[in-house]
TORMARZA-559887 format. One record per atom (N, C-alpha, C, CB): x negated, y, z negated. Coordinates in steps of 0.1 Angstrom, whole numbers, padded with zeros to 4 digits, always signed. Glycine has a CB too. Example, Ala and Ser with C-alpha at 12.3 -4.5 7.8 and 13.67 -1.06 7.14 Angstrom:
<pts>
-0132-0057-0078 -0123-0045-0078 -0132-0033-0078 -0113-0045-0090 -0128-0022-0071 -0137-0011-0071 -0129+0000-0079 -0141-0006-0057 
</pts>
This chain:
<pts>
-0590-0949+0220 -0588-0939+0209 -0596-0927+0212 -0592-0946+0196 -0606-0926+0216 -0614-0915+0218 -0613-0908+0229 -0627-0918+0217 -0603-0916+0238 -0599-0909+0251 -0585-0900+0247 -0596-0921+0263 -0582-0907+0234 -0568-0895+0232 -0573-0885+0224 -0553-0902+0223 -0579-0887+0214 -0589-0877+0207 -0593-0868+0219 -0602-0885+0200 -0602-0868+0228 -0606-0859+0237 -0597-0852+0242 -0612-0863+0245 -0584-0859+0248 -0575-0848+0254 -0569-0841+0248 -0566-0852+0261 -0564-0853+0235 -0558-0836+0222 -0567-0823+0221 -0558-0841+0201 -0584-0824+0218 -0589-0814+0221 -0590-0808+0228 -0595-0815+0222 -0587-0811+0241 -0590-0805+0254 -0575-0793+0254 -0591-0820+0268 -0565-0801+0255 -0555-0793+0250 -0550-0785+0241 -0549-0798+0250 -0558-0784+0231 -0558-0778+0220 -0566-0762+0228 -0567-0787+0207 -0580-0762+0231 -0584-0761+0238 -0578-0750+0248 -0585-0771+0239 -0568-0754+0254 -0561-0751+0270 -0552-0740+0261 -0551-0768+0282 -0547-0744+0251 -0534-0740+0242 -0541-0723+0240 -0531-0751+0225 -0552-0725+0229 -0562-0714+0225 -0563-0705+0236 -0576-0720+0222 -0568-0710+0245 -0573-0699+0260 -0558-0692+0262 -0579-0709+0279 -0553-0700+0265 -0534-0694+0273 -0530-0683+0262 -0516-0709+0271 -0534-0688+0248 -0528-0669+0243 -0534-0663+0242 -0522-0663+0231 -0547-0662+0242 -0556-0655+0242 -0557-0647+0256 -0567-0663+0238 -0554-0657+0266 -0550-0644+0283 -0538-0636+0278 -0542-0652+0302 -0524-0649+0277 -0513-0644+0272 -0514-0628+0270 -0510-0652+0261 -0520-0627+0254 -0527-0621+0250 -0529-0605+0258 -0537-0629+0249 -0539-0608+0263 -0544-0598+0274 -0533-0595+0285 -0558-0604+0282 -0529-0602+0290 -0517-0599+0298 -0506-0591+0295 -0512-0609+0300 -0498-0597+0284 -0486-0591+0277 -0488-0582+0270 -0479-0598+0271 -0490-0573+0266 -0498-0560+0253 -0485-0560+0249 -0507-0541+0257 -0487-0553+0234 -0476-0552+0222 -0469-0538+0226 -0484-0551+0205 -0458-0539+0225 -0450-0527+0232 -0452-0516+0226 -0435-0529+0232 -0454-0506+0232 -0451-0489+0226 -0437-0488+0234 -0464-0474+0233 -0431-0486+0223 -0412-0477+0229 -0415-0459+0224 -0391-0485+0213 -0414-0455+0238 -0409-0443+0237 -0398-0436+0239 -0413-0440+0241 -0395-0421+0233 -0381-0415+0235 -0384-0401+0236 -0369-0419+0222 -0379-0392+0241 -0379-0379+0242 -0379-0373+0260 -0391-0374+0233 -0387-0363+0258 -0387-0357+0271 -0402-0351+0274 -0377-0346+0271 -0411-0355+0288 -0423-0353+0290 -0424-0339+0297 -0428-0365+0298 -0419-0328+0294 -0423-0315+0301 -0423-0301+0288 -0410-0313+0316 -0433-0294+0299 -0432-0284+0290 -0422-0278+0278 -0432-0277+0296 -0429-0278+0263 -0419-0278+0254 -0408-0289+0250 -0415-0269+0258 -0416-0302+0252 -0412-0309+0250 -0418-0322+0239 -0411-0308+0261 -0410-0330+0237 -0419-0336+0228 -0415-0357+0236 -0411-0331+0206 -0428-0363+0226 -0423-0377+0229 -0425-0384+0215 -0430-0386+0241 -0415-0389+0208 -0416-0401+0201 -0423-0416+0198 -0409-0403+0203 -0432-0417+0194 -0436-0434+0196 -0433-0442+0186 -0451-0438+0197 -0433-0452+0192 -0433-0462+0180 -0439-0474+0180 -0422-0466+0176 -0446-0483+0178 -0454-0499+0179 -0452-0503+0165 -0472-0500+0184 -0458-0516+0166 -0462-0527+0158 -0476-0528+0154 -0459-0536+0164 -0480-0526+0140 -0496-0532+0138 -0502-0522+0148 -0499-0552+0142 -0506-0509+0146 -0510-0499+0152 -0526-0498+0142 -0498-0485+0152 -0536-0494+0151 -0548-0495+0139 -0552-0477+0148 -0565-0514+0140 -0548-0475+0158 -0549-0459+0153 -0543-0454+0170 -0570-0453+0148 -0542-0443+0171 -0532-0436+0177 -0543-0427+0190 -0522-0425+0164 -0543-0420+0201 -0551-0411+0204 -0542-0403+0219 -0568-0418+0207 -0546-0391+0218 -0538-0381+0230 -0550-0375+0235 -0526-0368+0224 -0552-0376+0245 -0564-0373+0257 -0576-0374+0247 -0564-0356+0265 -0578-0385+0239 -0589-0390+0232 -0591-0383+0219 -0601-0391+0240 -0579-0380+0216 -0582-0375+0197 -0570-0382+0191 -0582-0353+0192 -0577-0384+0181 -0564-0391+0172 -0553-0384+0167 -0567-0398+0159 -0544-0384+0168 -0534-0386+0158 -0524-0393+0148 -0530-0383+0161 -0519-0387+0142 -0513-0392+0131 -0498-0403+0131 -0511-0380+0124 -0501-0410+0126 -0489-0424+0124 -0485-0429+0114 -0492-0436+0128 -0477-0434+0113 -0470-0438+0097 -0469-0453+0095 -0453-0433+0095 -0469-0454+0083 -0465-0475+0085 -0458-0481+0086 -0466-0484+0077 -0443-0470+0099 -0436-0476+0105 -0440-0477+0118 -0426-0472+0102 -0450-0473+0118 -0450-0477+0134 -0450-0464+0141 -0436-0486+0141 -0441-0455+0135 -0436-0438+0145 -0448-0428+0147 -0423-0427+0135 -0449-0422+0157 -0462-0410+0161 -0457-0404+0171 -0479-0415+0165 -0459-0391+0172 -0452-0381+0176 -0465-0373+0184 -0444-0372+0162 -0459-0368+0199 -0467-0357+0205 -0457-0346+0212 -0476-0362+0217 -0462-0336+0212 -0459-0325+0215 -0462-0314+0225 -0460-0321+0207 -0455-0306+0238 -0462-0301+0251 -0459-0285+0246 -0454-0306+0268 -0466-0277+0247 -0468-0262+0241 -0453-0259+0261 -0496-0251+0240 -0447-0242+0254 -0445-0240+0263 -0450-0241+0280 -0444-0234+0259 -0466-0238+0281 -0472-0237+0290 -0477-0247+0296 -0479-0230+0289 -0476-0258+0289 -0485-0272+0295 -0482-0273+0307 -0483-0285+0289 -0494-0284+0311 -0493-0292+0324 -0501-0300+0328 -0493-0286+0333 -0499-0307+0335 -0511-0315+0340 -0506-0333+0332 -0529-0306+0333 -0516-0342+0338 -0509-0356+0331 -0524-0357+0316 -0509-0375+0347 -0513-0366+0309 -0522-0368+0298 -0519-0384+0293 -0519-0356+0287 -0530-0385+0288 -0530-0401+0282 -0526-0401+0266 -0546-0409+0284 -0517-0412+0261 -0518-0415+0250 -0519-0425+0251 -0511-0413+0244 -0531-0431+0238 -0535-0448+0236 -0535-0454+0222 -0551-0451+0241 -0529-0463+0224 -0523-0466+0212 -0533-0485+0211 -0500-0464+0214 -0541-0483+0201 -0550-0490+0196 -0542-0499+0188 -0560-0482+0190 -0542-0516+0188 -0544-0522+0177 -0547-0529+0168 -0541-0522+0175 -0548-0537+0156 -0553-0543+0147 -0559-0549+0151 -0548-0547+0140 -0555-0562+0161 -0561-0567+0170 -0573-0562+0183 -0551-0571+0174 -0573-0555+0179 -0584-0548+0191 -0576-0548+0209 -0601-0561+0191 -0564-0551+0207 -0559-0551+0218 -0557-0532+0223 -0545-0561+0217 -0557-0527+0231 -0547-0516+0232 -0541-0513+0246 -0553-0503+0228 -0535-0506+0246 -0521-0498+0253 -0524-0480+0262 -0508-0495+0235 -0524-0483+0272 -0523-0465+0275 -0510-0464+0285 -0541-0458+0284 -0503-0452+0282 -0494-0446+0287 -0496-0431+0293 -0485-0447+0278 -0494-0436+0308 -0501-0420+0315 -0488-0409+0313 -0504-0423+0336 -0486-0397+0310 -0477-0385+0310 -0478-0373+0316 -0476-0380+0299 -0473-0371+0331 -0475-0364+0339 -0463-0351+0333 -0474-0373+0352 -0467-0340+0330 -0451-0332+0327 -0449-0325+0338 -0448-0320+0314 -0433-0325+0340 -0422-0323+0346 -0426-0307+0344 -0408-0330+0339 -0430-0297+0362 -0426-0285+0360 -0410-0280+0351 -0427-0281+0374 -0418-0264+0350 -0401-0255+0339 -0398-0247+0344 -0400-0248+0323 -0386-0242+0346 -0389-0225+0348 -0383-0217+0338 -0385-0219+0362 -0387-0202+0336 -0378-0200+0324 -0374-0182+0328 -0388-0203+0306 -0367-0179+0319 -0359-0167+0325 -0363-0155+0317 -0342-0168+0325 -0358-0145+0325 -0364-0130+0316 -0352-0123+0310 -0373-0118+0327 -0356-0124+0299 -0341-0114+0288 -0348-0100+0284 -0336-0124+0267 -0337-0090+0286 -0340-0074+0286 -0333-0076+0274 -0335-0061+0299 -0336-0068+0268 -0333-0065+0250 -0333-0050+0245 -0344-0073+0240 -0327-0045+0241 -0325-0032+0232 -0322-0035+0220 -0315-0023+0236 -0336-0028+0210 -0339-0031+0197 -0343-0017+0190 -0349-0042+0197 -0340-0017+0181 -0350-0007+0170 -0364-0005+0178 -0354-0017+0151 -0363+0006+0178 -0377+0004+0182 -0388+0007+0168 -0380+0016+0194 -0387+0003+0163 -0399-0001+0147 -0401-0012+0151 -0393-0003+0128 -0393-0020+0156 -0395-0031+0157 -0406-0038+0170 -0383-0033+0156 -0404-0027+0180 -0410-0027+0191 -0425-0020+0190 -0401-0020+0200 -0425-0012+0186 -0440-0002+0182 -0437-0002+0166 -0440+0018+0190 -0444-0007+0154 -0439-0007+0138 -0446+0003+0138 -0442-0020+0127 -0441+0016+0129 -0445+0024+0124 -0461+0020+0118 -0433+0027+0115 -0471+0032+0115 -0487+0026+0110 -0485+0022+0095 -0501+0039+0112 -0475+0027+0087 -0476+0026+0080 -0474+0012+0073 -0472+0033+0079 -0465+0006+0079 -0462-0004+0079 -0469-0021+0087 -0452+0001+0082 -0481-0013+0089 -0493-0023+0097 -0495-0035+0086 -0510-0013+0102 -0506-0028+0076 -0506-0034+0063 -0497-0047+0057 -0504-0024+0055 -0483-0044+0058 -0477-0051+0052 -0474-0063+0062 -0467-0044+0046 -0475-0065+0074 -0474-0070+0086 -0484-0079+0088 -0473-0060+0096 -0496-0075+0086 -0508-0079+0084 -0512-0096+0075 -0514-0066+0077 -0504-0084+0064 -0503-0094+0053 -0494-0107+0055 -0498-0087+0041 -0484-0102+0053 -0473-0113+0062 -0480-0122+0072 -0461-0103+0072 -0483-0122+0084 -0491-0126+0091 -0500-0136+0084 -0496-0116+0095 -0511-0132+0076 -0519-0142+0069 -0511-0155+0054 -0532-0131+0062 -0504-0147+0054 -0496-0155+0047 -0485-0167+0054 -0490-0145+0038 -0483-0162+0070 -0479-0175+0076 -0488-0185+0077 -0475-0173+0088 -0503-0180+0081 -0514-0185+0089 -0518-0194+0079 -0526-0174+0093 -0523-0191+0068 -0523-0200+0054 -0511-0212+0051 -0520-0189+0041 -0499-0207+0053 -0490-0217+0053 -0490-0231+0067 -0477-0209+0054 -0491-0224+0075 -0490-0231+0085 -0505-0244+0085 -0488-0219+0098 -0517-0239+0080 -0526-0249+0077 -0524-0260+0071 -0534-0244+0072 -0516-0262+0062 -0505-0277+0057 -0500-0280+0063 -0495-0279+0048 -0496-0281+0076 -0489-0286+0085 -0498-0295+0098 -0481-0274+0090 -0492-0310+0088 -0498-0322+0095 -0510-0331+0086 -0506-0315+0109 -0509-0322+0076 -0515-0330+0060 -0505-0343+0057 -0512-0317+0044 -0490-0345+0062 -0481-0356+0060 -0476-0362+0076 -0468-0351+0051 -0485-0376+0071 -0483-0383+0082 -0470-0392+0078 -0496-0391+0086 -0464-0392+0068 -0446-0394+0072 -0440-0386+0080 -0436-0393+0060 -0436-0400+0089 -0424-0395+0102 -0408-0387+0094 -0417-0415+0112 -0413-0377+0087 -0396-0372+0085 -0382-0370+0092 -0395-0360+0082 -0394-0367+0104 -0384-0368+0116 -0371-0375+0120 -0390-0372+0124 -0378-0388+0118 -0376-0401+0120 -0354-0400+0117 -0388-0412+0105 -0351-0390+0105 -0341-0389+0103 -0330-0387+0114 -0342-0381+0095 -0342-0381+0123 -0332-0374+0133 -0325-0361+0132 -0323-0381+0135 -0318-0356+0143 -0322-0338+0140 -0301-0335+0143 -0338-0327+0159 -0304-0325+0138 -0285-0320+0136 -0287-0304+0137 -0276-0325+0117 -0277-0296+0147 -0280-0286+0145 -0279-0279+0134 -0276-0282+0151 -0286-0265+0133 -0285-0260+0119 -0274-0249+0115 -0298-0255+0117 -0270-0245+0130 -0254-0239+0122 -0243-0246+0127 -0250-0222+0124 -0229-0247+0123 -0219-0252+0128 -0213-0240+0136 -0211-0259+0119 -0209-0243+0148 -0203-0232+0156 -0211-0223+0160 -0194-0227+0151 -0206-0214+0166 -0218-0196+0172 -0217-0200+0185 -0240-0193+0166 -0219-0190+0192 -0230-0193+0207 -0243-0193+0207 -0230-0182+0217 -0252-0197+0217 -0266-0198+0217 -0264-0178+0225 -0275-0217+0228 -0271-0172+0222 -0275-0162+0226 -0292-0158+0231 -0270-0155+0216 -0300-0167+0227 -0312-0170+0235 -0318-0177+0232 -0319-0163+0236 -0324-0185+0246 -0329-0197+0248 -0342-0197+0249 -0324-0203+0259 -0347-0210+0244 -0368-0210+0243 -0370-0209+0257 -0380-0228+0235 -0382-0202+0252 -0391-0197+0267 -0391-0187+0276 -0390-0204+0275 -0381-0182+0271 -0378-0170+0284 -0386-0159+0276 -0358-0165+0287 -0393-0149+0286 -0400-0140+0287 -0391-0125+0283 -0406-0141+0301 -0397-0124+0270 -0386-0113+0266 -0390-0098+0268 -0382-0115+0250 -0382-0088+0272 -0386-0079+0276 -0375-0067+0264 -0384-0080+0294 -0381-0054+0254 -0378-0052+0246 -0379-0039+0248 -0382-0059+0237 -0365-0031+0249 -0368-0018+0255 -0381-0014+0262 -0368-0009+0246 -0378-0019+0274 -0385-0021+0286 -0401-0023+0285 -0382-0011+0294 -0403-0029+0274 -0416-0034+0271 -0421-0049+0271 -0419-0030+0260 -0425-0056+0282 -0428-0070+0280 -0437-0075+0264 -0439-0073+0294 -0427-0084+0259 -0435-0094+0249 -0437-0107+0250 -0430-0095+0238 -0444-0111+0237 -0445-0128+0240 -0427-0131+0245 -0451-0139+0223 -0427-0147+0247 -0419-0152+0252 -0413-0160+0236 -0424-0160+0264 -0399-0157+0240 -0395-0161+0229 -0387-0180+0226 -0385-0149+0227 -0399-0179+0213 -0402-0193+0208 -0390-0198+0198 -0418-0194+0200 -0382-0201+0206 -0371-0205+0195 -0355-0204+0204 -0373-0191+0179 -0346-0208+0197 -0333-0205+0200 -0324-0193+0193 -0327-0216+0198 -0315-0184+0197 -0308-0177+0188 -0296-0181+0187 -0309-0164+0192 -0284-0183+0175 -0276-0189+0174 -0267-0173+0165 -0281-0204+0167 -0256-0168+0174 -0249-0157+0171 -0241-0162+0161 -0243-0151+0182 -0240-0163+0149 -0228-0169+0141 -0226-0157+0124 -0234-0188+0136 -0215-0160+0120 -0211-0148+0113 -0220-0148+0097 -0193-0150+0111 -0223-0137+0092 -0231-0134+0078 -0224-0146+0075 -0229-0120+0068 -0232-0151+0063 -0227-0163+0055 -0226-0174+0058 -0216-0163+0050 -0228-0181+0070 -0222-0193+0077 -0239-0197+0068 -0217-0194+0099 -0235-0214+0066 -0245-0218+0060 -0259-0229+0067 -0237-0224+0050 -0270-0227+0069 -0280-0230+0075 -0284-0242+0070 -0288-0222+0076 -0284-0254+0079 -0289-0268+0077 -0301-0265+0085 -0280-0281+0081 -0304-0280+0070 -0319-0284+0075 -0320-0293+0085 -0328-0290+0066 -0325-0290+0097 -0321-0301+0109 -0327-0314+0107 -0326-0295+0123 -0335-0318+0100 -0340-0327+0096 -0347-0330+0085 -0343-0329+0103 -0348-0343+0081 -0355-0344+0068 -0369-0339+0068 -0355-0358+0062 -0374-0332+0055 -0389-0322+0054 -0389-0319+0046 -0392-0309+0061 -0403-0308+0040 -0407-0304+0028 -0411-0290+0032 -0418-0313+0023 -0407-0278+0023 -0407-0265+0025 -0420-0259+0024 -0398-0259+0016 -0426-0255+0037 -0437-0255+0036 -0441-0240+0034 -0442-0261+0045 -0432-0232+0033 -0430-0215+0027 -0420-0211+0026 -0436-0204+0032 -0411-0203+0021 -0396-0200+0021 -0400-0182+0016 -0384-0211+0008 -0401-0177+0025 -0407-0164+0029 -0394-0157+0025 -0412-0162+0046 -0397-0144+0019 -0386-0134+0016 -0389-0119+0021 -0384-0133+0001 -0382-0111+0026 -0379-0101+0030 -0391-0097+0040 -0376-0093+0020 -0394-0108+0049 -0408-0102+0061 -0402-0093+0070 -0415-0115+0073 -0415-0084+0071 -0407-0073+0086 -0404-0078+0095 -0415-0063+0093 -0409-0091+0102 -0404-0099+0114 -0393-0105+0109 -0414-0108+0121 -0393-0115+0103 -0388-0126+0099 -0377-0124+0091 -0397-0133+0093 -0375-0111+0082 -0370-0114+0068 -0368-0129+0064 -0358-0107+0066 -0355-0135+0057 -0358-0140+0046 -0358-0154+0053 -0348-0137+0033 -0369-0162+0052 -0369-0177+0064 -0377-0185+0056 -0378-0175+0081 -0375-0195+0063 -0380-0210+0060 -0388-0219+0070 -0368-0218+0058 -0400-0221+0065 -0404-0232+0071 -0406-0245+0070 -0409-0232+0072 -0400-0256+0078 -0400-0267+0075 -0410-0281+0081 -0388-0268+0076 -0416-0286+0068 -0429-0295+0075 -0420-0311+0076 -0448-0295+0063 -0421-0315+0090 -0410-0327+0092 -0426-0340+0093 -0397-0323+0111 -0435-0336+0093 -0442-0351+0094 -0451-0348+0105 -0431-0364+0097 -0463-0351+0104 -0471-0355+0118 -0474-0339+0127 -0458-0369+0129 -0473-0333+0121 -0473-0319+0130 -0462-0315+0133 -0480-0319+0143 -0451-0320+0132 -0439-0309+0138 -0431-0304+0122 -0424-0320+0151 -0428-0292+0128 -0421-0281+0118 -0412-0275+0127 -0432-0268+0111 -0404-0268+0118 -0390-0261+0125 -0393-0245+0110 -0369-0277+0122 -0384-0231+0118 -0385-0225+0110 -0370-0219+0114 -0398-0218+0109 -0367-0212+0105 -0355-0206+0104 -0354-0194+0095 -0347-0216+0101 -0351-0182+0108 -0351-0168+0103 -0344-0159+0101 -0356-0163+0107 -0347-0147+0094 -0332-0136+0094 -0321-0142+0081 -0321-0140+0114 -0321-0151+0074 -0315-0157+0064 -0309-0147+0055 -0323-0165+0059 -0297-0141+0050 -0299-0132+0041 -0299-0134+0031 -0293-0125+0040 -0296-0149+0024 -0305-0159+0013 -0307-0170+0015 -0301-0160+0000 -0317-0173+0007 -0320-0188+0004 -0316-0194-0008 -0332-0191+0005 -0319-0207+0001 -0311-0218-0009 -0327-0227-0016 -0299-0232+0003 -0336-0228-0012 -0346-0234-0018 -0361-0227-0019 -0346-0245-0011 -0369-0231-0024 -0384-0228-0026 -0394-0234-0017 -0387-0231-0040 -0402-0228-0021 -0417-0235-0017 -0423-0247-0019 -0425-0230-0022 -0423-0260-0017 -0423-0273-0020 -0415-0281-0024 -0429-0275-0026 -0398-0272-0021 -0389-0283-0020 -0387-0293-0010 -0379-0279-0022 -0380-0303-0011 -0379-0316-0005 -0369-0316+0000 -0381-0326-0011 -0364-0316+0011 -0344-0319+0016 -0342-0326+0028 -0334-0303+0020 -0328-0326+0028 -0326-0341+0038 -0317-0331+0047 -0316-0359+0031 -0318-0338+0059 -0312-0339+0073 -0297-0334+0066 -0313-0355+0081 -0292-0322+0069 -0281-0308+0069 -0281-0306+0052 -0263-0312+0077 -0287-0308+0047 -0290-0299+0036 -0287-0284+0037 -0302-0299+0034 -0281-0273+0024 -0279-0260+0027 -0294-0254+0021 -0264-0253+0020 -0300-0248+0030 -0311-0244+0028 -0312-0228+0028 -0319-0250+0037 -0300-0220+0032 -0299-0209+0029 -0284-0205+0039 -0314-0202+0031 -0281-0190+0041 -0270-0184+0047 -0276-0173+0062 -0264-0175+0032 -0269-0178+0065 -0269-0165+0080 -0274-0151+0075 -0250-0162+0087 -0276-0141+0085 -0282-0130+0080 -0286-0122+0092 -0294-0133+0070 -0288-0110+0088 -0293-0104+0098 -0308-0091+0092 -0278-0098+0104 -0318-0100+0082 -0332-0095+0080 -0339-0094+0088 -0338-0099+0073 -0351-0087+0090 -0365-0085+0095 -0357-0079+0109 -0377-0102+0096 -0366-0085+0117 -0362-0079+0138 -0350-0088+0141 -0379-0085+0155 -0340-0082+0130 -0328-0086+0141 -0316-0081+0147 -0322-0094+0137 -0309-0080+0162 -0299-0069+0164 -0287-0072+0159 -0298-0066+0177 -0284-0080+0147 -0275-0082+0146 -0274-0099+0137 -0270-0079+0159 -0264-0102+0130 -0262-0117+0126 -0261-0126+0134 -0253-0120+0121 -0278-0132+0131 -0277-0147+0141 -0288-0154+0132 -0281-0147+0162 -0294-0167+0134 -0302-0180+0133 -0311-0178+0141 -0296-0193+0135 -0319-0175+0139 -0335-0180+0151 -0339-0191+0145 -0352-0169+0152 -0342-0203+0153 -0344-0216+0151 -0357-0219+0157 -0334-0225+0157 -0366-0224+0159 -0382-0226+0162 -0385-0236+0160 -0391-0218+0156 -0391-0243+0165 -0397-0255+0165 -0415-0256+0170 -0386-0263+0175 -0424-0264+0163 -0434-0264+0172 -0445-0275+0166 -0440-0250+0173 -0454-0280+0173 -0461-0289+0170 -0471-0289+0166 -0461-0295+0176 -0478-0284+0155 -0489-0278+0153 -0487-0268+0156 -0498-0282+0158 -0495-0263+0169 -0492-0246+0173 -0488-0246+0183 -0504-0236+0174 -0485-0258+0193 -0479-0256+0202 -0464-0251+0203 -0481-0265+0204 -0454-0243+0212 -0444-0242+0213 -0434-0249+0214 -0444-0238+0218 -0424-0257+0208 -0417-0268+0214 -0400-0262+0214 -0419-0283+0203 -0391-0266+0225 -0377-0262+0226 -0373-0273+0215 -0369-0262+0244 -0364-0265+0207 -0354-0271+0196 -0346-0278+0204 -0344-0261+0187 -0340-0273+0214 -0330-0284+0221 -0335-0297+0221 -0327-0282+0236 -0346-0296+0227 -0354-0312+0225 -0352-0321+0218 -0366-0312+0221 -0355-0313+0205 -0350-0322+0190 -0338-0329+0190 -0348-0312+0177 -0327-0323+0195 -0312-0321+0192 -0309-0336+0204 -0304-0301+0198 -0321-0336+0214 -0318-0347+0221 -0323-0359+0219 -0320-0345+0232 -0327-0359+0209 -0334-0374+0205 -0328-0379+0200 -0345-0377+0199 -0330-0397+0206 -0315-0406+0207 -0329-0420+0194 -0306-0414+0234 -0331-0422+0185 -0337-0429+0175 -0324-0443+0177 -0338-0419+0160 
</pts>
């Protein structure tokens, strides 16, 4: 009797150890989705996550599991994300990004728009701090809104300019332009590419005129400019193609189109990106 007693122990025992390597051996999956290069983003998702980190700072995760990173236009180099959990087990996934290259667009514009009159500094200024202020709520909501998944925001047009290319503005180099342009007629109606919360709905800016910014969860936002109205306010709530306002041609624009923007925090991210994520 005590000889079977001992081996049930013993086996009990043998059982304990095996998941406990098990354990150590097999780690709890991270599924990822997106794209690892400049201006780019990746998707996560796990199980029983007790905290999140990207070259050793945390970020933010939901209690589904989903956490989101983001590569500024310029990035490079590899980076770690480590995904910690409950169990004290964790997970690291090395991200090497994929060189970009991007192109140079010559442009003829107003020139106000290129050199703004002084008088008009002031109001520019202002505008300016009033993005800067807005944009500080962004990443206060660690719901994945995202999560909805992304739809473009006009139906039909051509793309007329693509993120990242180095724009050159009566023959004056500027920043590189952060966003997509979408040529489509006054009035056509502007969806929300994904589910979010309006984190300013800006009217008549010298850059911008009449636009929207949208906070999608975790640091990523999308904005949408040039609008010649809107459809919502400041702390409204809307879902994935919602009408959030109309085509336009306000603030620096040559004409009726959508500037679409995307970014992660402050990083730069290509909208296309968005448009490719398969959830």
């Amino acid at each position: 009797m005590k000889s079977k007693i001992s081996f049930l122990f013993i086996l009990f025992f043998l059982c304990l150890s095996f998941h406990e390597v098990s354990s150590h051996i097999y780690p709890q999956e991270i599924k990822l989705i997106g794209k690892a290069e400049p201006g780019g983003v990746l998707i996560g998702e796990a199980k029983n996550i007790k905290s999140v980190l990207l070259d050793g700072d945390e970020i933010g995760f939901d209690e589904r599991g989903y956490f989101l990173v983001g590569f500024d236009r310029d990035a490079k180099g590899t980076h770690t994300i480590r995904v910690i959990f409950n169990d004290g087990e964790s997970e690291i996934k090395k991200i090497t990004l994929a060189k970009r290259k991007y192109v140079i667009q010559r442009l003829k514009i107003a020139e106000k728009y290129v050199t703004p009159p002084s008088s008009e500094l002031p109001r520019i200024e202002e505008e300016a701090e009033r993005m800067k202020e807005a944009r500080k709520k962004i990443g206060i909501i660690d719901t994945a809104f995202y999560a909805s998944g992304f739809v473009r925001p006009v139906e039909g047009g051509r793309i007329t300019s693509i993120f990242g290319s180095q724009r050159i503005l009566n023959g004056v180099p500027k920043s590189p332009h952060n966003g997509i342009d979408f040529a489509v007629d006054e009035g056509t109606p502007v969806l929300a590419a994904a589910d979010g919360i309006v984190t300013i709905a800006g009217n008549n800016f010298y850059y911008n005129g009449n636009f929207v910014l949208l906070d999608h969860g975790q640091g990523l936002n999308t904005v949408y400019l040039h609008m010649s109205k809107l459809n919502v306010q400041t702390g409204t709530k809307v879902k994935k193609g919602e009408i959030i306002g109309w085509v336009g041609s306000t603030g620096r624009a040559t004409g009726s189109h959508l500037h679409w923007g995307a970014q992660w925090f402050t990083k730069r991210i290509d909208p296309m990106v968005l448009l490719n994520l398969k959830f």
